[in-house]
C-alpha positions in Angstrom: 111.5 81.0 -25.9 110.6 78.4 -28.3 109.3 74.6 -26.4 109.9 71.5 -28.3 108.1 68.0 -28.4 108.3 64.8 -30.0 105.5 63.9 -32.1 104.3 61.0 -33.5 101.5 59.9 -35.9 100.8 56.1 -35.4 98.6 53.4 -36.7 97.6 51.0 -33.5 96.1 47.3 -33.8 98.1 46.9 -36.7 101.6 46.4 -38.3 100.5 47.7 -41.7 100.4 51.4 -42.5 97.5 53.0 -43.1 95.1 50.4 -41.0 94.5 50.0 -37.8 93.7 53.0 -35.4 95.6 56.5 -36.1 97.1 58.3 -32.7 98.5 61.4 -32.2 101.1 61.1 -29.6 103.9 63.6 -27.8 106.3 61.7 -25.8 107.3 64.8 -24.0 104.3 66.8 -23.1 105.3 68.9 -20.2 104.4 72.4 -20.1 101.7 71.9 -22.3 98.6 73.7 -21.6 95.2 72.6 -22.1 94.5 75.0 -24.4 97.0 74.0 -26.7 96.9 70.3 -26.3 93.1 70.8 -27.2 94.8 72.8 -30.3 97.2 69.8 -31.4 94.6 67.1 -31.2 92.2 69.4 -33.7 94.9 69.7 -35.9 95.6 66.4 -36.2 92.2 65.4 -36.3 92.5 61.4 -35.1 89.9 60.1 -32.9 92.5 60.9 -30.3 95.6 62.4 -28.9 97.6 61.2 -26.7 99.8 63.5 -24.2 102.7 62.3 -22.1 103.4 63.7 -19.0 106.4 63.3 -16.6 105.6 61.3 -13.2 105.1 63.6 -9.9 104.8 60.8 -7.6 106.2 57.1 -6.9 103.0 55.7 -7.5 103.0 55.6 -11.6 105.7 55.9 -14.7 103.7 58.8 -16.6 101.0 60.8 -16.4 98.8 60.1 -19.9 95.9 62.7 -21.2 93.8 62.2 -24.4 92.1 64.3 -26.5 89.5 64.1 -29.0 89.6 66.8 -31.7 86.7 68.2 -29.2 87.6 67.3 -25.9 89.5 65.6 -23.1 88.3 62.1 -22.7 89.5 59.9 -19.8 91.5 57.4 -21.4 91.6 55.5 -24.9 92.7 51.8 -26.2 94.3 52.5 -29.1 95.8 56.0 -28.3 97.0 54.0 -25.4 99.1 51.3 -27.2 100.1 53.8 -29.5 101.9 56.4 -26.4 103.2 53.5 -25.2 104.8 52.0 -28.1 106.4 55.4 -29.1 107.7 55.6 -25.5 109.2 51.9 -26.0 110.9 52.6 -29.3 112.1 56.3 -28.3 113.7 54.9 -25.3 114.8 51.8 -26.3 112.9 49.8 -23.4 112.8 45.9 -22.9 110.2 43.8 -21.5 108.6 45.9 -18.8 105.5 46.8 -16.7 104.9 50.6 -16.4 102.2 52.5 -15.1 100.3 55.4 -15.8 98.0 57.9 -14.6 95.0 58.7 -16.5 91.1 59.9 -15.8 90.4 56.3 -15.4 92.8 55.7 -12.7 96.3 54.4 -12.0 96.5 51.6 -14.2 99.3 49.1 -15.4 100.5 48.6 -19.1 103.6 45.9 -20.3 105.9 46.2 -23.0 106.3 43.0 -24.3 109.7 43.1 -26.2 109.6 40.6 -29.4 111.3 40.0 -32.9 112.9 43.6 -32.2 109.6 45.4 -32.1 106.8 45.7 -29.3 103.1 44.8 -28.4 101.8 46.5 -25.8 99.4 44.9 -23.3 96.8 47.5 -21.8 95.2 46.6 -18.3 91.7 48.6 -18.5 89.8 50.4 -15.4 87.0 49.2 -13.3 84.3 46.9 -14.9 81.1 48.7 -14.2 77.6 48.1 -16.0 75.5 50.7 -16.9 71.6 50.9 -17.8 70.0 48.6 -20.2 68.4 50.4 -23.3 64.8 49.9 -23.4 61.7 51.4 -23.9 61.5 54.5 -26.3 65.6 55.1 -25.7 65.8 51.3 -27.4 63.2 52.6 -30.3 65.5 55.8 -30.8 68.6 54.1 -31.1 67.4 51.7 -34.0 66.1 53.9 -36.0 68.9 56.1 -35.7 71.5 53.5 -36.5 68.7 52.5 -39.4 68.0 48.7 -38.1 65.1 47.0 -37.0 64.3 44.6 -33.7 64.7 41.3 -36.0 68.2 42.9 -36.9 69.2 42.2 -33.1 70.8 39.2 -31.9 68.3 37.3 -29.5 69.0 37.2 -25.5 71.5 40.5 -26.0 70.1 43.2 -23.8 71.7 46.7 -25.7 73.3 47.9 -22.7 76.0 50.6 -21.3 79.1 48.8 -20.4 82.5 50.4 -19.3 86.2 49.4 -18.3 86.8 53.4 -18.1 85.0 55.1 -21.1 81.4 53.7 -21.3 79.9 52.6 -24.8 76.5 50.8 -25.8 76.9 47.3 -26.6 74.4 46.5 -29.6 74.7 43.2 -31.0 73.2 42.4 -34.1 72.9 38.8 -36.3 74.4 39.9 -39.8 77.7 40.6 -41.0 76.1 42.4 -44.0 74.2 44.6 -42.1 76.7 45.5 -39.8 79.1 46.3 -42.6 76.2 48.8 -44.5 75.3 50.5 -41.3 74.7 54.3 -42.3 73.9 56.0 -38.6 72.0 59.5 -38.3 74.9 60.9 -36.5 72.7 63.6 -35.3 70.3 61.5 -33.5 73.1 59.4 -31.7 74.3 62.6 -30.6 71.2 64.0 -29.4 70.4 60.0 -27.5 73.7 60.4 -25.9 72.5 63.4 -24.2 69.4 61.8 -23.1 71.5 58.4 -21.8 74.8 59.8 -20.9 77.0 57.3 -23.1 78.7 58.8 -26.0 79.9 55.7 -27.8 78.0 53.0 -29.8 79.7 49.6 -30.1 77.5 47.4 -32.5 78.8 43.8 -33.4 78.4 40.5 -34.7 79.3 37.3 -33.1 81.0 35.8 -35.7 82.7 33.7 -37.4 83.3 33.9 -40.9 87.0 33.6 -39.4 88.0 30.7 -37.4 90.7 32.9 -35.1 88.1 36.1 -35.4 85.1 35.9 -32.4 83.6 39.6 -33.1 83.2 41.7 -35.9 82.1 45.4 -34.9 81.5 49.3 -35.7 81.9 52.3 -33.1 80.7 55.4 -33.3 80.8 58.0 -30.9 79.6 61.2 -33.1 78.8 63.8 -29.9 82.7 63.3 -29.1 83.1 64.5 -32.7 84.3 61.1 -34.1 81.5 59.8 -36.1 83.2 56.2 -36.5 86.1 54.8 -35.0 88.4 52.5 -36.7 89.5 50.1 -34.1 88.2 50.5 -30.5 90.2 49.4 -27.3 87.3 51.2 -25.1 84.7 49.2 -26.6 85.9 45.8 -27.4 87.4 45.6 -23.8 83.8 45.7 -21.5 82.3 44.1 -24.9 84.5 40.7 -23.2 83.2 41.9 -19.4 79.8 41.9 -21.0 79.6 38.4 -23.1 81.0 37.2 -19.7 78.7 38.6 -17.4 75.6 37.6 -19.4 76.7 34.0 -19.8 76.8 34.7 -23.7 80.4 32.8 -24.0 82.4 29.4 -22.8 85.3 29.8 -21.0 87.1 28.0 -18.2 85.9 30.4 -15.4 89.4 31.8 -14.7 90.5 33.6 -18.4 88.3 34.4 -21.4 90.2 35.8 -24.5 89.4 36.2 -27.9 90.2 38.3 -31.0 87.9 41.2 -32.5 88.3 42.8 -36.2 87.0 46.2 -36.6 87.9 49.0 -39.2 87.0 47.3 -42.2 83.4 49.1 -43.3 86.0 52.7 -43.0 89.0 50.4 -44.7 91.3 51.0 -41.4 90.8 47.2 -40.4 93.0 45.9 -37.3 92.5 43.5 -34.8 92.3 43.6 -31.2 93.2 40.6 -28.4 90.7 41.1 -24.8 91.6 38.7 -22.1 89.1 38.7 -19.4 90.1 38.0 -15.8 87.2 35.7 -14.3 86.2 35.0 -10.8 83.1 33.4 -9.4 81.8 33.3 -13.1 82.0 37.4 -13.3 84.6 39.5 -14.9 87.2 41.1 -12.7 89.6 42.7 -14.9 90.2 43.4 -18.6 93.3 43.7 -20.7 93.9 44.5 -24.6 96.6 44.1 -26.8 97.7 45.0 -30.1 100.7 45.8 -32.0 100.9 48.8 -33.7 103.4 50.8 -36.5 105.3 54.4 -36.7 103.7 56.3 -39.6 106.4 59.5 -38.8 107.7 61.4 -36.1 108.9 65.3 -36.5 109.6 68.3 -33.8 106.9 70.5 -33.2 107.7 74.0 -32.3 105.7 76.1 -30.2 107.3 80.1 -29.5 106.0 81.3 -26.2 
């Protein structure tokens, strides 16, 4: 018997080909195995695949899995927006709030319907804050990622942040030297052992750009993605983070701004974080982005 699924290829945080974030996505994922979703993402080779399951229960829409081209991760911005908007467009849906299951939890994403296209609005998982980097882990991590203590912006501890998928939050003063940033892969890989984090966000508070708060770079080579173009996992507890440290204004109810990241790997896009703020700490995070159909096909698979 031969099974066969929609798949997509899709550029998210963007509305140009060719920039932004590329997703794998199959709209129609059941009876896939592990095995061979593990086999679809490698092929494909994004930073991630994203699986779509059918719903076994009233409590969510769709059951979401992601893949790296190495292994199953628990969720995923970009791969999100991108499942979500080849669900919209496949099945013609209007403004909307779904949810879906994923390793992060039961979580909500809207469909915001607009000019006859879609922006999808991701509502991340629980805010949690992990260890600060310090001490000979702190000494590791520089000289891996090739920068010194001066290069670090002052009062910005370097620490493990998550909203679902932790990364390390390095911020750094220059623009230059974030854009010339040439990691030992390797000995990120071998840290993230050592610290249990597998991703490394490092950013700039800008602004070169008046509408532009952060510029940044993600890498997360022990996953087997050595840089990621646009980042929904990091950018998102990045705004839980500037909030909790008292590193940004805000109104002490919502905190949004805009990052650009992609452009060192020429895949720039641009990500929207709103922040949910109560008592001066952050509650709840949400990302946006648009995103764009690079092609759909059939793919076959004979049992």
């Amino acid at each position: 018997m031969t099974r066969k699924y929609n798949l997509y290829q899709i550029d998210s945080f963007s509305k140009e080909k060719f920039t932004g974030n590329p997703a794998g996505v199959i709209t129609n994922a059941d009876g896939l195995t592990d095995d061979e979703m593990q086999k679809i993402a490698r092929e494909l080779n994004n930073s991630e695949t994203a699986f779509i399951f059918s719903s076994n229960s009233n409590d969510y829409d769709v059951h979401v899995r992601f893949f790296t081209s190495t292994s199953e991760v628990p969720i995923c911005g970009h791969a999100t927006i991108a499942a979500h908007y080849a669900r919209a467009v496949e099945n013609g849906l209007d403004t909307s709030r779904v949810y879906h299951k994923t390793g992060a939890g039961i979580l909500p994403v809207d469909i915001i319907k607009e000019n006859e296209d879609y922006k999808i609005v991701m509502t991340q998982g629980k805010i949690e804050f992990g260890a600060i980097i310090d001490g000979i882990n702190k000494e590791e991590l520089l000289a891996a990622l090739n920068i010194n203590n001066s290069d670090l912006l002052d009062n910005y501890e370097i620490q493990i942040a998550s909203t679902g998928h932790s990364k390390v939050m390095i911020g750094i003063k220059s623009i230059e030297t974030l854009n010339t940033l040439q990691p030992d892969y390797n000995a990120l890989s071998k840290l993230s052992k050592i610290i249990k984090c597998n991703g490394y966000y490092v950013f700039t508070v800008n602004s070169q750009e008046s509408d532009i708060l952060i510029n940044g770079r993600m890498f997360a080579p022990a996953v087997g993605i050595n840089e990621d173009p646009v980042t929904g996992n990091a950018n998102g507890p990045l705004g839980a983070y500037l909030v909790k440290h008292n590193l940004v204004k805000h109104n002490n109810s919502i905190f949004k701004f805009k990052a650009k990241q992609g452009e060192a790997i020429k895949r720039t896009g641009i990500i929207e974080v709103e922040v949910k703020i109560e008592d001066k700490k952050p509650v709840e995070v949400k990302i946006s982005g648009n995103a764009v159909i690079i092609f759909k096909t059939e793919l076959s698979l004979n049992d």
